[in-house]
C-alpha positions in Angstrom: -6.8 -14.5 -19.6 -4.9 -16.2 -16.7 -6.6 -17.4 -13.7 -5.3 -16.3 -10.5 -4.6 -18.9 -7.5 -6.5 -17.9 -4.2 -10.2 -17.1 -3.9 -11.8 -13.7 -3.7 -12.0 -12.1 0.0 -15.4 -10.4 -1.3 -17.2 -13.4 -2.8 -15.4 -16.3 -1.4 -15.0 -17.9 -5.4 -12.2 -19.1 -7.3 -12.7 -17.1 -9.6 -9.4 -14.8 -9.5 -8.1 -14.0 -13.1 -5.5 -11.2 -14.1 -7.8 -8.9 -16.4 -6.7 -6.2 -18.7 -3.6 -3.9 -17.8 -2.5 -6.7 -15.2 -5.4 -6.0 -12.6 -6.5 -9.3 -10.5 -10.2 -9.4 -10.8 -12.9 -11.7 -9.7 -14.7 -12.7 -12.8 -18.1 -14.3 -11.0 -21.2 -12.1 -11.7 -22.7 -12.3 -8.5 -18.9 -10.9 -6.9 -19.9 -7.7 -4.3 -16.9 -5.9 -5.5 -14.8 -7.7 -8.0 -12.1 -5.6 -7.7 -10.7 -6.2 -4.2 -8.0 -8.0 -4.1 -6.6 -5.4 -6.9 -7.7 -2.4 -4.8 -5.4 -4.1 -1.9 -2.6 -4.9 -4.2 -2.8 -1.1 -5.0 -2.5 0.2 -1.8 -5.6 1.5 -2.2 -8.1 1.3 1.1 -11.3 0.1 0.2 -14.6 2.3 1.0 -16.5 1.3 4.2 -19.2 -0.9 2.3 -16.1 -2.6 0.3 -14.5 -3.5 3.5 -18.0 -4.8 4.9 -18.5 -6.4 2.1 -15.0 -8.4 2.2 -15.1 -9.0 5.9 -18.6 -10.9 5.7 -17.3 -12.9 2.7 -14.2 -14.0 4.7 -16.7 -14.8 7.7 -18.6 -17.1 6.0 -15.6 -18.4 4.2 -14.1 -19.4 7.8 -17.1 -20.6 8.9 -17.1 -23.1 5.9 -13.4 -23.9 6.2 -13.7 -27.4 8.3 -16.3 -29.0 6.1 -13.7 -27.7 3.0 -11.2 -29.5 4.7 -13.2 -32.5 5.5 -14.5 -32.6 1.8 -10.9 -32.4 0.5 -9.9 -35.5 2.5 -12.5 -37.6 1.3 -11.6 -39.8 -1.7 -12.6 -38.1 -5.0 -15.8 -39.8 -6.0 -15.0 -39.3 -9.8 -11.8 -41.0 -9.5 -11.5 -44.3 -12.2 -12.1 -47.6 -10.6 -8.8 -49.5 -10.2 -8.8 -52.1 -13.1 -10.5 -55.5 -12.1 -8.0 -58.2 -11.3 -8.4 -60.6 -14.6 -5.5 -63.5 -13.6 -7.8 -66.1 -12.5 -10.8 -64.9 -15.2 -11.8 -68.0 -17.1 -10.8 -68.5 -20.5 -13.1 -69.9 -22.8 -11.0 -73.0 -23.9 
């Protein structure tokens, strides 16, 4: 199944993926209400507990957002060493 770009408004994951009949879902088992983001595609208004649910999720999403952004600026620590300069390596002649 196709994942989804974004991240879910009522768990905060990347974990979007376009499910059966075409409907976005959030595929992380913990997710509060995996089917938001379909829901507001839909035009449909989510219940009072949904919408609680989302809003707290975005919350702590903005409150994480600067050390995101930090995080994403750092170099990425898995990257490959540049290769070692070998021109003045000493041959064995």
């Amino acid at each position: 199944m196709p994942d989804v770009q974004g991240c879910c408004p009522a768990c905060g994951g990347s974990s979007l993926f376009l499910g059966e009949g075409g409907h976005v879902t959030c595929s992380r088992l913990d997710c509060p209400n995996p089917c938001v983001v379909d829901d507001l595609l839909h035009g449909q208004t989510a219940s009072p507990a949904r919408a609680d649910a989302a809003l707290r999720a975005l919350v702590a999403l903005a409150r994480r957002l600067p050390d995101l952004i930090a995080e994403s600026s750092q170099p990425d620590r898995y990257a490959l060493a540049p290769p070692a300069d070998t021109s003045e390596a000493v041959t064995g002649d």
